[in-house]
N, C-alpha and C positions, 0 to 999 in steps of 0.2 A: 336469400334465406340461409344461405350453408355458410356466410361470414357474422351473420346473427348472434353465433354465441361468443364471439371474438368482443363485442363488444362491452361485455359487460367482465371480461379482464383486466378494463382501464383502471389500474391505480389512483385513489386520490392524491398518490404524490403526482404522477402524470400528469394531472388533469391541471394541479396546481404548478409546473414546471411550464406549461403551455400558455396558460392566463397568463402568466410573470413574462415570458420571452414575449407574448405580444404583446402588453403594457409595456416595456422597457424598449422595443419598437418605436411606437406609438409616442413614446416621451424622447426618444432620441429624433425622431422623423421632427417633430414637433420644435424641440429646443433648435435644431438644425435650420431649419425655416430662418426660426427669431435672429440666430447669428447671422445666416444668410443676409437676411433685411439688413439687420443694424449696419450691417458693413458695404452695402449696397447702395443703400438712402444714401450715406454720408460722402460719399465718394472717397479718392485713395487717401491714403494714410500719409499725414507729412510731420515732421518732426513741430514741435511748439516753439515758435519766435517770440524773442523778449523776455521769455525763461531762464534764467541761469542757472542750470545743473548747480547742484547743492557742491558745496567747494570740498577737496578732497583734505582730510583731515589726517595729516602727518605729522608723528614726533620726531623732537630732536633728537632720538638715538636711531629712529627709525632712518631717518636722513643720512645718518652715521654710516649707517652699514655700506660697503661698496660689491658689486656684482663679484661674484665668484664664477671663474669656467667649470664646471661639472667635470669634464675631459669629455663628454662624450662625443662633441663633436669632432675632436681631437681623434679617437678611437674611432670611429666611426669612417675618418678622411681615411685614415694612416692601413687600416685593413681591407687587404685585397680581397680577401672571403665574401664570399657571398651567399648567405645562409639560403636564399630564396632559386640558387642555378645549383642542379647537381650534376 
Protein backbone atom coordinates (compact mmCIF):
# COMPACT_ATOMS: atom_id res chain seq x y z
CA UNK A 1 0.00 0.00 0.00
CA UNK A 2 2.67 2.76 0.95
CA UNK A 3 4.61 1.93 -2.74
CA UNK A 4 0.91 2.50 -4.47
CA UNK A 5 1.39 6.02 -5.40
CA UNK A 6 4.84 5.28 -6.94
CA UNK A 7 3.24 3.69 -9.46
CA UNK A 8 1.35 5.79 -11.20
CA UNK A 9 4.90 8.24 -11.77
CA UNK A 10 5.72 5.80 -14.65
CA UNK A 11 6.23 7.99 -17.66
CA UNK A 12 4.92 6.95 -20.98
CA UNK A 13 8.35 7.45 -22.13
CA UNK A 14 9.28 4.59 -19.63
CA UNK A 15 6.83 2.55 -20.23
CA UNK A 16 7.66 2.80 -23.95
CA UNK A 17 11.74 2.49 -23.38
CA UNK A 18 10.79 -0.94 -21.66
CA UNK A 19 8.31 -2.59 -24.32
CA UNK A 20 11.36 -1.64 -27.02
CA UNK A 21 14.43 -3.15 -24.84
CA UNK A 22 12.29 -6.34 -24.42
CA UNK A 23 11.20 -6.53 -28.19
CA UNK A 24 14.76 -5.97 -29.29
CA UNK A 25 15.65 -8.95 -26.80
CA UNK A 26 13.16 -11.12 -27.99
CA UNK A 27 14.36 -10.19 -31.82
CA UNK A 28 18.09 -10.60 -30.91
CA UNK A 29 17.25 -14.06 -28.72
CA UNK A 30 15.35 -15.10 -31.76
CA UNK A 31 17.72 -14.03 -34.89
CA UNK A 32 20.54 -15.67 -32.59
CA UNK A 33 18.82 -19.01 -32.54
CA UNK A 34 18.31 -18.85 -36.65
CA UNK A 35 22.23 -18.27 -36.91
CA UNK A 36 22.85 -20.60 -34.39
CA UNK A 37 20.94 -23.32 -36.56
CA UNK A 38 22.11 -22.30 -39.92
CA UNK A 39 25.70 -22.84 -38.96
CA UNK A 40 24.99 -25.87 -36.88
CA UNK A 41 22.93 -28.11 -39.59
CA UNK A 42 25.60 -27.42 -42.10
CA UNK A 43 28.45 -28.52 -40.34
CA UNK A 44 32.09 -26.52 -40.53
CA UNK A 45 32.82 -23.99 -42.97
CA UNK A 46 35.47 -25.18 -45.89
CA UNK A 47 36.49 -22.83 -48.54
CA UNK A 48 34.54 -23.86 -52.31
CA UNK A 49 36.48 -26.24 -54.66
CA UNK A 50 36.50 -25.73 -58.45
CA UNK A 51 35.88 -21.97 -57.90
CA UNK A 52 38.40 -19.77 -59.25
CA UNK A 53 38.73 -16.50 -57.28
CA UNK A 54 37.89 -13.81 -59.89
CA UNK A 55 41.49 -13.01 -61.35
CA UNK A 56 43.15 -9.93 -59.98
CA UNK A 57 43.02 -7.07 -62.36
CA UNK A 58 46.15 -4.99 -62.92
CA UNK A 59 47.50 -2.07 -65.12
CA UNK A 60 50.35 -1.79 -67.00
CA UNK A 61 51.51 1.42 -65.11
CA UNK A 62 50.29 -0.19 -62.14
CA UNK A 63 52.90 -3.04 -62.72
CA UNK A 64 55.30 -0.19 -63.42
CA UNK A 65 55.52 1.03 -59.94
CA UNK A 66 58.41 -0.70 -57.93
CA UNK A 67 58.17 -1.08 -53.92
CA UNK A 68 59.65 1.97 -52.10
CA UNK A 69 61.32 1.50 -48.21
CA UNK A 70 59.29 3.82 -46.12
CA UNK A 71 62.81 4.07 -43.75
CA UNK A 72 60.72 3.03 -41.15
CA UNK A 73 61.95 -0.14 -40.60
CA UNK A 74 65.33 1.45 -41.07
CA UNK A 75 64.50 3.94 -38.07
CA UNK A 76 62.98 1.76 -36.17
CA UNK A 77 66.37 -1.13 -36.18
CA UNK A 78 68.83 1.95 -36.01
CA UNK A 79 67.13 3.56 -32.58
CA UNK A 80 68.18 2.45 -29.28
CA UNK A 81 65.18 4.45 -27.53
CA UNK A 82 62.69 2.90 -26.30
CA UNK A 83 59.54 4.81 -26.03
CA UNK A 84 57.59 1.93 -24.02
CA UNK A 85 60.88 1.49 -20.86
CA UNK A 86 61.46 4.55 -18.60
Amino acid sequence: QQYGHYVTEVSPLQVFGLIASIAAVCTLAMWSMTLHKSLTKAGPWRPRHGRSPAPIQTSIAAADIDRQNSGIVMGRSSSNISHYVS
